[in-house]
VOZA-100169 format. One line per field, with one value per residue (C-alpha): residue number from 0; residue in three letters; x, y, z. Coordinates in steps of 0.2 Angstrom, whole numbers, plus 5000, padded with zeros to 4 digits. Last residue first. Example, Ala and Ser with C-alpha at 12.3 -4.5 7.8 and 13.67 -1.06 7.14 Angstrom:
// residues 2
pos [1_0]
code [SER_ALA]
c1 [5068_5062]
c2 [4995_4978]
c3 [5036_5039]
END
This chain:
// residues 490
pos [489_488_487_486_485_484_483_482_481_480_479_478_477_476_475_474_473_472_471_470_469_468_467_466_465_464_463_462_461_460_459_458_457_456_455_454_453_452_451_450_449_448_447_446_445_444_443_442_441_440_439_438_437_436_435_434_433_432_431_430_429_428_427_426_425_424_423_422_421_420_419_418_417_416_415_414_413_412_411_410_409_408_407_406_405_404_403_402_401_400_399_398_397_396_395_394_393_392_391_390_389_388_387_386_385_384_383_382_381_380_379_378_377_376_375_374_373_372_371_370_369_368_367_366_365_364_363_362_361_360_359_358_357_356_355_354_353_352_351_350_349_348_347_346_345_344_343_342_341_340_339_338_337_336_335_334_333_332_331_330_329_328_327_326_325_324_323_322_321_320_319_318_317_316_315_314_313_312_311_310_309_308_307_306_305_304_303_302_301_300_299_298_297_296_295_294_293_292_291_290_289_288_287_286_285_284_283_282_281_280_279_278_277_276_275_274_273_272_271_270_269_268_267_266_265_264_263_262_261_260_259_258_257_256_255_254_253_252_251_250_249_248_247_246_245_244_243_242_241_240_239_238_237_236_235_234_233_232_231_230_229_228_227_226_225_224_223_222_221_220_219_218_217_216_215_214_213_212_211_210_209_208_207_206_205_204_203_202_201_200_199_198_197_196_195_194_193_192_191_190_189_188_187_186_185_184_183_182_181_180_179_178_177_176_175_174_173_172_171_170_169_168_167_166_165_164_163_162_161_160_159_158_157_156_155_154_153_152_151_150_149_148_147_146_145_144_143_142_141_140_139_138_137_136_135_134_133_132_131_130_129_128_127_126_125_124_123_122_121_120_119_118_117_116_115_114_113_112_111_110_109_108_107_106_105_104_103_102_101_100_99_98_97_96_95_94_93_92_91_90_89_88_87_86_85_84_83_82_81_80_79_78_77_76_75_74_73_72_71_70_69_68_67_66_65_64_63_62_61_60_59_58_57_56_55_54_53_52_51_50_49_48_47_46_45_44_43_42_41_40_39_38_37_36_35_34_33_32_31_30_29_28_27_26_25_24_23_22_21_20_19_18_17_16_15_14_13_12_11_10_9_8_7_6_5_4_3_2_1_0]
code [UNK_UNK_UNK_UNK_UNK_UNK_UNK_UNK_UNK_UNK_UNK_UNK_UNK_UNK_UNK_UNK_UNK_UNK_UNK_UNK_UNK_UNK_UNK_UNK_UNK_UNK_UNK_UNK_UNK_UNK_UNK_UNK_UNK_UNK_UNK_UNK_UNK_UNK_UNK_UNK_UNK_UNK_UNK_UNK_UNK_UNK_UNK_UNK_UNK_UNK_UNK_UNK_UNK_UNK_UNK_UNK_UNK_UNK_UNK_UNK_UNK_UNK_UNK_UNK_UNK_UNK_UNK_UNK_UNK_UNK_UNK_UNK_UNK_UNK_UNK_UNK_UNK_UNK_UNK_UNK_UNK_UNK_UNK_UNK_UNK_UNK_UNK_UNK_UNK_UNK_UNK_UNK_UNK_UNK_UNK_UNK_UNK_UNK_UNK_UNK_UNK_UNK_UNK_UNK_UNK_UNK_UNK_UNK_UNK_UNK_UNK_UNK_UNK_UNK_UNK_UNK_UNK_UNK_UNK_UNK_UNK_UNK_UNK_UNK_UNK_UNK_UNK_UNK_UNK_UNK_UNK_UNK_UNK_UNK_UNK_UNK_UNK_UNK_UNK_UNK_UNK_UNK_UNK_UNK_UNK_UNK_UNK_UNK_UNK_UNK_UNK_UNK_UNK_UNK_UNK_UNK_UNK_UNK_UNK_UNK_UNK_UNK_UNK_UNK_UNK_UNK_UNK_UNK_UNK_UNK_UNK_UNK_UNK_UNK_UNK_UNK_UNK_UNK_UNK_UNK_UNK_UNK_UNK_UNK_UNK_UNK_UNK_UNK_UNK_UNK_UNK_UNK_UNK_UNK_UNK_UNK_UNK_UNK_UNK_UNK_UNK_UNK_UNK_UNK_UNK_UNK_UNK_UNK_UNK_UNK_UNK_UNK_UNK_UNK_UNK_UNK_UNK_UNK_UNK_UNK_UNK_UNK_UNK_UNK_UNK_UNK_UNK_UNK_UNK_UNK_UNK_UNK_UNK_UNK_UNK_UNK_UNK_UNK_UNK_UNK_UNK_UNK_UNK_UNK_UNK_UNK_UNK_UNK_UNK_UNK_UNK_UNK_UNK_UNK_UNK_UNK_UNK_UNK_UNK_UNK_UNK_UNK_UNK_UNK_UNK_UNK_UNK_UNK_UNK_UNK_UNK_UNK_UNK_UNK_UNK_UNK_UNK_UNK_UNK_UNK_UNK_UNK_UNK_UNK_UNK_UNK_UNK_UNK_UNK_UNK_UNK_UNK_UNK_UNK_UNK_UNK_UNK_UNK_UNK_UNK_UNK_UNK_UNK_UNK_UNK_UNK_UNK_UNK_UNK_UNK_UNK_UNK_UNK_UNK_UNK_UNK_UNK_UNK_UNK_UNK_UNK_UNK_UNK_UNK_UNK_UNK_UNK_UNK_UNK_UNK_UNK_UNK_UNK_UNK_UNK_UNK_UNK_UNK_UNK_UNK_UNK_UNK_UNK_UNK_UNK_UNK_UNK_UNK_UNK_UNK_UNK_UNK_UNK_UNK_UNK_UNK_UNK_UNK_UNK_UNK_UNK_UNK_UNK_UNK_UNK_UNK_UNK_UNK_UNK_UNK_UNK_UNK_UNK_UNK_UNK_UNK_UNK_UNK_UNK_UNK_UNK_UNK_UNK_UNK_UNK_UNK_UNK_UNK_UNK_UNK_UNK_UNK_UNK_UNK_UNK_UNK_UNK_UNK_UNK_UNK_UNK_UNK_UNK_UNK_UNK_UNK_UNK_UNK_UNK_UNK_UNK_UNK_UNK_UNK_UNK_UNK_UNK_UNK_UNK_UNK_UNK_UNK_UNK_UNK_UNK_UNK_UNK_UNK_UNK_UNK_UNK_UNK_UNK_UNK_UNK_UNK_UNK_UNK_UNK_UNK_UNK_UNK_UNK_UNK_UNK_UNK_UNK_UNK_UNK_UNK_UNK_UNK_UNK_UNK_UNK_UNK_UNK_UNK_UNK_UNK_UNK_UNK_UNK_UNK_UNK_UNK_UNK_UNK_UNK_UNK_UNK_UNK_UNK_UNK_UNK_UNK_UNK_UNK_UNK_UNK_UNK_UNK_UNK_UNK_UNK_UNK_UNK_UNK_UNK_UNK]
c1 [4796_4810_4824_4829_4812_4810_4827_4820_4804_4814_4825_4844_4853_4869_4881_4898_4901_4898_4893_4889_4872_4860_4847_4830_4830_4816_4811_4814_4801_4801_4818_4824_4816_4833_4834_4824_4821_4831_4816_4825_4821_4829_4835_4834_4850_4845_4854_4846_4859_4871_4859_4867_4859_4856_4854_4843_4843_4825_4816_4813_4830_4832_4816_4798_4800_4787_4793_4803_4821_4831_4850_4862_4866_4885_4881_4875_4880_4869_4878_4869_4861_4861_4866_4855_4864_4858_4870_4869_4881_4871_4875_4880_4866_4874_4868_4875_4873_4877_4886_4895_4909_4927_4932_4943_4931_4913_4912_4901_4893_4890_4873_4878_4862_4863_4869_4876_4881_4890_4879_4863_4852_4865_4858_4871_4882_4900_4907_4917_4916_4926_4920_4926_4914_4917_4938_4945_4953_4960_4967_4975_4979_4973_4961_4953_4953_4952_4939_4943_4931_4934_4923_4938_4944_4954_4965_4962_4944_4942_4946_4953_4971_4973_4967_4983_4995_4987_4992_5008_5012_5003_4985_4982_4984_4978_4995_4998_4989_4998_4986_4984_4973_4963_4953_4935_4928_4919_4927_4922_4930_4929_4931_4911_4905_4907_4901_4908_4900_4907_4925_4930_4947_4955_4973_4983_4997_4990_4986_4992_4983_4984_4978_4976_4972_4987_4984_4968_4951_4934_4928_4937_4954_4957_4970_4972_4990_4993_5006_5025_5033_5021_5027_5013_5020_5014_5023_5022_5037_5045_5063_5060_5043_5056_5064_5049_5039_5022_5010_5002_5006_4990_4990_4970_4960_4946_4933_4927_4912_4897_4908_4915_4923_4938_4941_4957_4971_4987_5000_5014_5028_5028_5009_5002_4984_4984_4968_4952_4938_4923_4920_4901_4890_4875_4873_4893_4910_4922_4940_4954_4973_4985_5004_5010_5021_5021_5015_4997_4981_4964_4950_4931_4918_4899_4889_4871_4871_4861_4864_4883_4890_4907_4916_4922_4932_4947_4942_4957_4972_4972_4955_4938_4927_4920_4914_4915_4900_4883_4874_4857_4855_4835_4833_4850_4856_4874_4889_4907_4922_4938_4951_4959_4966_4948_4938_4922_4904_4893_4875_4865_4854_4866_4873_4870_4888_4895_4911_4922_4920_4924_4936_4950_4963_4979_4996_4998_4990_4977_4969_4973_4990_4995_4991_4994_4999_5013_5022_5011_5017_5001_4992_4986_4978_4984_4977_4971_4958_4951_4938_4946_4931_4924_4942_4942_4925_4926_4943_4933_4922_4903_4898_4891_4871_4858_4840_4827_4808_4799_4782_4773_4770_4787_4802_4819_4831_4848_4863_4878_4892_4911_4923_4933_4952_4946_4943_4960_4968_4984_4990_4981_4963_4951_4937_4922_4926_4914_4918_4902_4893_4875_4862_4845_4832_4820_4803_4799_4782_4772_4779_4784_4776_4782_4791_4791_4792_4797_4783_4798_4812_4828_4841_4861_4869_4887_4888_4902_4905_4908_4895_4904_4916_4928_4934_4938_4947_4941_4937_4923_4931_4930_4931_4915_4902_4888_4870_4855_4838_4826_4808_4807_4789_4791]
c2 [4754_4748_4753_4768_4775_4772_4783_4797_4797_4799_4811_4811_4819_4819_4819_4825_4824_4818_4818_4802_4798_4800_4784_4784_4798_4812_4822_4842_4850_4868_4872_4890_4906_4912_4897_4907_4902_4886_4881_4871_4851_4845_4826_4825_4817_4816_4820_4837_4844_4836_4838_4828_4836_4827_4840_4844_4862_4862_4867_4885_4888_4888_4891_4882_4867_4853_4842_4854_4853_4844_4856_4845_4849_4843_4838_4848_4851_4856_4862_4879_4882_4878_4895_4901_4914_4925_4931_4946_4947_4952_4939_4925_4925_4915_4906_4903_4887_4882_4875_4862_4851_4847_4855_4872_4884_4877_4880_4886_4877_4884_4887_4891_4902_4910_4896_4898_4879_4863_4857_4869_4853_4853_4866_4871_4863_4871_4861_4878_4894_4908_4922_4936_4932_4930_4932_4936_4928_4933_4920_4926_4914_4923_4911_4902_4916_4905_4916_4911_4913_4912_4907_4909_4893_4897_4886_4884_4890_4876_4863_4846_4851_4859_4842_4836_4848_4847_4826_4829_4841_4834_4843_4859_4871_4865_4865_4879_4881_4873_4879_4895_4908_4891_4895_4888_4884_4893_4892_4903_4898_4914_4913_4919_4914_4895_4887_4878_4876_4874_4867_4856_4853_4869_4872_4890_4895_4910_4906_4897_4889_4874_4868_4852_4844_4832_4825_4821_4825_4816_4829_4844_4851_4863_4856_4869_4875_4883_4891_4885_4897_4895_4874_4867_4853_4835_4823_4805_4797_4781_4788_4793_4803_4814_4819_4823_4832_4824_4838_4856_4867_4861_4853_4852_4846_4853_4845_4854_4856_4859_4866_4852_4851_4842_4838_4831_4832_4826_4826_4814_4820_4835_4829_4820_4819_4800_4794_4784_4788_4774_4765_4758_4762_4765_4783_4783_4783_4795_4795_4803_4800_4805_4801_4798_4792_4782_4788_4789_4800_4797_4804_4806_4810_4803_4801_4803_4818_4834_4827_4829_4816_4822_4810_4817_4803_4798_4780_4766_4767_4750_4755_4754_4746_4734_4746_4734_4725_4726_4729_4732_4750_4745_4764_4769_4754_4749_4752_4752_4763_4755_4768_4782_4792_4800_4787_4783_4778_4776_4773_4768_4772_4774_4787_4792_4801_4797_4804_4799_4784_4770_4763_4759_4754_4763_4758_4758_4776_4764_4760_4740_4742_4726_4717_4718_4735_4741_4747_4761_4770_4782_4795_4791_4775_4757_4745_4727_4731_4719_4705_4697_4692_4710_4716_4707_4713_4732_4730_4722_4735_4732_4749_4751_4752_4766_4768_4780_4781_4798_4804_4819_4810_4803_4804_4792_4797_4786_4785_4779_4772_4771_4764_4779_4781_4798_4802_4802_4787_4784_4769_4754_4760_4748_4743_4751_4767_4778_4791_4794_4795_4804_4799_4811_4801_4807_4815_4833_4842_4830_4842_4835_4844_4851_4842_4823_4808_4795_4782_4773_4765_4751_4753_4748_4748_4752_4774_4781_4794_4812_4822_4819_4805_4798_4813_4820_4805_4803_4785_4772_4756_4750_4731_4730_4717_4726_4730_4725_4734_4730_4736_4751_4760_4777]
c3 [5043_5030_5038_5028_5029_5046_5049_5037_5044_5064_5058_5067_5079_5086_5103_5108_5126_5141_5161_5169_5169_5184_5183_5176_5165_5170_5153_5157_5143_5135_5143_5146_5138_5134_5121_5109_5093_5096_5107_5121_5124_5141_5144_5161_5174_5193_5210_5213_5216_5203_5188_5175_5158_5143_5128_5113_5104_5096_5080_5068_5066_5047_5043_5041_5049_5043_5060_5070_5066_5079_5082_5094_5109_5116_5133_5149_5165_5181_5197_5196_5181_5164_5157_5142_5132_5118_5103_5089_5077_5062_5050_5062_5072_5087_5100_5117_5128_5148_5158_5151_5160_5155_5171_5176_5174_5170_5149_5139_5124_5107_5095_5076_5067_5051_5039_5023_5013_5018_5030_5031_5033_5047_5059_5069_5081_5091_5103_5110_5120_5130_5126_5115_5100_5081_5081_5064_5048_5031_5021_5003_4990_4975_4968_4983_4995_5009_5024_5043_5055_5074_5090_5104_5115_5128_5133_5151_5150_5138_5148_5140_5140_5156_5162_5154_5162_5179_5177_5173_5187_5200_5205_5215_5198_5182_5170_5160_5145_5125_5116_5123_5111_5105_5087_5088_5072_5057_5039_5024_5005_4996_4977_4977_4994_4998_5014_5030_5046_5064_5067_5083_5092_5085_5088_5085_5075_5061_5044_5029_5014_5004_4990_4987_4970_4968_4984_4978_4975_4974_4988_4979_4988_5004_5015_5029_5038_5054_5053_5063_5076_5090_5090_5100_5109_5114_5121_5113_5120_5111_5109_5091_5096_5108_5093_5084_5098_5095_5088_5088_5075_5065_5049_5044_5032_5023_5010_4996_4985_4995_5010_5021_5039_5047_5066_5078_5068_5080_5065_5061_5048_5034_5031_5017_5007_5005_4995_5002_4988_4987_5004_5004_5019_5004_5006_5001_5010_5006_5013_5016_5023_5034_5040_5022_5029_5047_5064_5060_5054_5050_5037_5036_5022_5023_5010_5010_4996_5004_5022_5021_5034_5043_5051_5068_5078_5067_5056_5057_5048_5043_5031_5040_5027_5039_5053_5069_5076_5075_5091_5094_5100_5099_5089_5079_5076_5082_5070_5079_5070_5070_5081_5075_5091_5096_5095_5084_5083_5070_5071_5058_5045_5032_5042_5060_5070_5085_5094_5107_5115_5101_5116_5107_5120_5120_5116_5093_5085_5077_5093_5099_5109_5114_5129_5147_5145_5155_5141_5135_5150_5158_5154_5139_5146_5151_5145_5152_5162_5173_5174_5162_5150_5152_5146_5132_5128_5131_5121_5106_5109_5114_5113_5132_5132_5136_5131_5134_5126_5120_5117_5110_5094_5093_5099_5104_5118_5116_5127_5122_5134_5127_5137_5147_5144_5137_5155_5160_5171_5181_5182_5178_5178_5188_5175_5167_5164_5153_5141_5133_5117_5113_5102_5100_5089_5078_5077_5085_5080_5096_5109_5125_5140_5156_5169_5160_5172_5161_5153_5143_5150_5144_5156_5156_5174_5175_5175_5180_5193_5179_5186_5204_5202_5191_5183_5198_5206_5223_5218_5224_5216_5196_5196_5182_5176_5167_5176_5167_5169_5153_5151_5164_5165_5174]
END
C-alpha cells in the first residue's frame, strides 16, 4: 500500500463505552491519502467513477449526552479506473468543525441534549444544533454536495482531490434538507427544507450549471420533520408526514417528537417549475418514511417506492435510560419497522391505493438512477443488525416479477449505503456493480467491496484493503468518472 498524505485532526474525544462511539462506530481522527491497496480478488477495468460516502464522525468531547447524528461529517472517497482505485478521506470543513477546531472543544450540544447549554448559537436552520453537513451527499455540477439532516448550508468539495470549497452560495435562509435529488437526464438538481415559521417548507431547483432558478413555498399546516422527496419525469413530491414536533410542547421550547396515528399522510405532487398553486395533494395511510426509492408515471398513475414504518413511534431500546432507548429506537430499523411499500396517485380521480412489497424488514433503498425518474426493474436495499444503526447485509428486488436475492455481509461486518455503478458500455438496466465500504470488526479492517448487480448472491467480486478501519456510516453516491473529467475539463 503506497500512502501519500497521513494527517491526524486535532480532537478531545476520550476512549468511550458509548455504543455509538465505539465498536463499528469508534471514530475515525486521521485523514489518508493511498493508492496501491491490497486488493483480495481483482478490480475490474469496466467501472469508471467515484464512490462518495458521508459519515457521522465526532471529533470533540460531547456536551451532554451525544447521538451519532451529532457526528462531524467525514467523506470517504474510492476513485476507479482501469482496473485501479485510490482512497481518500477528509472531514467537511464546516464552519462548526472549524470553530470548534479553533476551541479545542465542542461548543454544541446535540439532539439529545438542552439547546441552552450551547456555547454558542445554534448554527443549523432548525435554530440549537451544530450543522455538521453529515448526513447525505450527492454529485452535481461536478461537485460534491453535502448536507445535514435538519436543514443546514450545503458544503461543495470536489469530487476527486476532496479539496475544499466552502459553503453552497445559493442556499436560501432556510438552509438545503439532506436528500437533494439530482435527475441525471436534465442536470438539475431538486431539493427542499423546512422550518418553524409559515410557510414551514419550501422548494427549489437548481440547474446543470449550480445555479438556483425555482425556490417557491409549498406550505404545511404548521412545522413538519420531512426527511426525503423523490421525482417522476414530470413531478416532484413532498411529503407531510404524521410525524412531528408536539405543537404545544414546541411553544414551551421543546422539540418532542410524536406521530399522531390519527392524521394521513399527506404527498405534494405538483410539476417541477410548479407552485403552490399547482399541488395536488393526496392522502394515505399514517406512517413515516425516511427514504423513498424510484418514482415513475404509468398512464394517470403516478407510482412511489419507499419504505413505509409500521411503528413510527417504537418503544424505547431496552437496557439503556429512557430518553436515550427512545432515540436509538428511532434510528433502527428493526425497531420501527421499515416495510418496502408502493403507493400509486391516481392523478385524475384522486384515489391512492398502496401495498407492502416485501415483508422484511428493510430500508436505504438505491437503484439505478439513469432510470431516475422513470420504470426501473431493479431496487437493491440494506438489512438491518437488530437493535443498531448497522447494515448487514443487501437484498435485491425485481420489481416486476417479485423476485428477491439476499447477500448478508457476514458475521460482524457492516456495510454503507451501496450505490448502483454501471459497468462502463453497460448494456441493461443492471448490468454494473452494488458498491459499499464495509467495517469488518473481526478482522479489525474496513474494504470497499464491488458486488456484480446481476447476482449479489455470488458475494464480492474484489474486497480493496483501506488503510485504517473506518467508522460505520451511511448514505453514500456514485458518480461517472468521463462524465466528471468532462465537467472539469480533463
Amino acid at each position: 500500500m503506497k500512502i501519500t498524505r497521513q494527517h491526524k485532526v486535532q480532537h478531545s474525544l476520550k476512549p468511550s463505552v458509548h455504543p455509538y462511539m465505539n465498536g463499528a462506530w469508534t471514530p475515525n481522527f486521521t485523514e489518508y491519502d493511498a493508492e496501491d491497496m491490497q486488493v483480495i480478488g481483482v478490480i475490474p477495468a469496466d467501472i469508471d467513477g467515484v464512490y462518495v460516502r458521508n459519515t457521522e464522525n465526532p471529533v470533540q468531547e460531547p456536551i451532554g449526552n451525544y447521538h451519532p447524528f451529532d457526528g462531524d461529517g467525514m467523506l470517504h472517497v474510492m476513485a476507479f479506473k482501469d482496473g485501479k482505485a485510490s482512497y481518500k478521506n477528509r472531514f467537511i470543513h464546516t464552519r462548526g468543525f472549524l470553530a470548534e477546531q479553533e476551541a479545542g472543544a465542542a461548543l454544541w450540544t446535540g439532539i439529545a441534549n438542552n439547546p441552552a447549554l450551547s456555547k454558542r448559537p445554534g448554527m443549523g436552520a432548525q435554530g440549537g444544533v451544530k450543522d455538521s453537513s453529515s448526513t447525505d451527499v450527492v454529485i452535481h455540477a461536478g461537485k460534491i454536495l453535502t448536507t445535514f439532516w435538519q436543514c443546514g448550508e450545503g458544503y461543495r468539495l470536489d469530487p476527486y482531490t476532496l479539496e475544499q470549497e466552502g459553503v453552497e452560495g445559493w442556499t436560501p435562509i432556510d438552509g438545503i434538507s439532506a436528500h437533494p435529488k439530482v435527475d441525471p437526464a436534465t442536470g438539475e438538481m431538486l431539493f427542499f427544507n423546512y422550518s418553524k415559521y409559515p410557510p414551514y417548507q419550501h422548494y427549489g431547483v437548481v440547474d446543470k450549471n449550480n445555479k438556483l432558478v425555482h425556490y417557491t413555498p409549498i406550505p404545511t399546516p404548521g412545522p413538519r420533520l420531512p426527511h426525503d422527496m423523490a421525482f417522476s419525469k414530470n413531478y416532484s413530491i413532498l411529503i407531510d408526514l404524521p410525524l412531528f414536533w408536539d405543537p404545544e410542547l414546541l411553544k414551551q421550547g421543546r422539540h418532542q417528537a410524536t406521530f399522531y396515528s390519527n392524521v394521513p399522510t399527506r404527498f405534494a405532487i405538483f410539476p417541477r417549475y410548479g407552485t403552490a398553486e399547482d399541488v395536488q395533494w393526496f392522502e394515505a395511510e399514517p406512517t413515516y418514511v425516511l427514504h423513498w426509492g424510484n418514482a415513475y408515471e404509468e398512464g394517470d398513475e403516478l407510482v412511489l417506492d419507499g419504505y413505509f414504518q409500521e411503528k413510527p413511534d417504537p418503544e424505547p431500546l431496552p437496557g439503556l435510560p429512557p430518553m436515550v432507548g427512545k432515540l436509538m429506537a428511532g434510528i433502527d430499523m428493526n425497531s420501527f419497522k421499515s416495510k418496502l411499500h408502493r403507493w400509486r396517485f391516481n392523478l385524475k380521480t384522486g384515489e391512492v391505493k398502496e401495498q407492502h412489497l416485501d415483508e422484511r424488514i428493510l430500508e436505504f433503498g438505491v437503484f439505478n438512477q439513469q432510470y431516475a425518474g422513470n420504470k426501473a426493474k431493479y431496487l437493491y436495499s440494506v438489512t438491518g443488525e437488530p437493535g443498531w444503526f448497522l447494515f448487514n447485509g443487501l437484498v435485491k428486488h425485481n420489481l416486476e416479477t417479485g423476485e428477491s436475492w439476499h447477500l448478508p455481509f457476514g458475521e460482524q461486518r457492516f456495510g454503507s449505503e451501496a450505490p448502483f455503478a454501471p459497468r462502463v458500455n453497460a448494456q441493461d438496466e443492471d448490468d454494473g456493480y452494488l458498491v459499499s465500504f464495509i467495517t469488518d470488526m473481526q478482522l479489525d479492517q474496513s474494504e470497499c467491496i464491488l458486488v456484480d448487480a446481476k447476482d449479489i448472491e455470488a458475494g464480492p467480486v474484489c474486497r480493496i484493503i483501506l488503510p485504517h478501519r473506518i467508522s460505520s456510516g451511511t448514505h453514500a453516491t456514485w458518480a461517472d468518472g468521463g462524465s466528471l473529467r468532462a465537467r472539469q475539463g480533463q
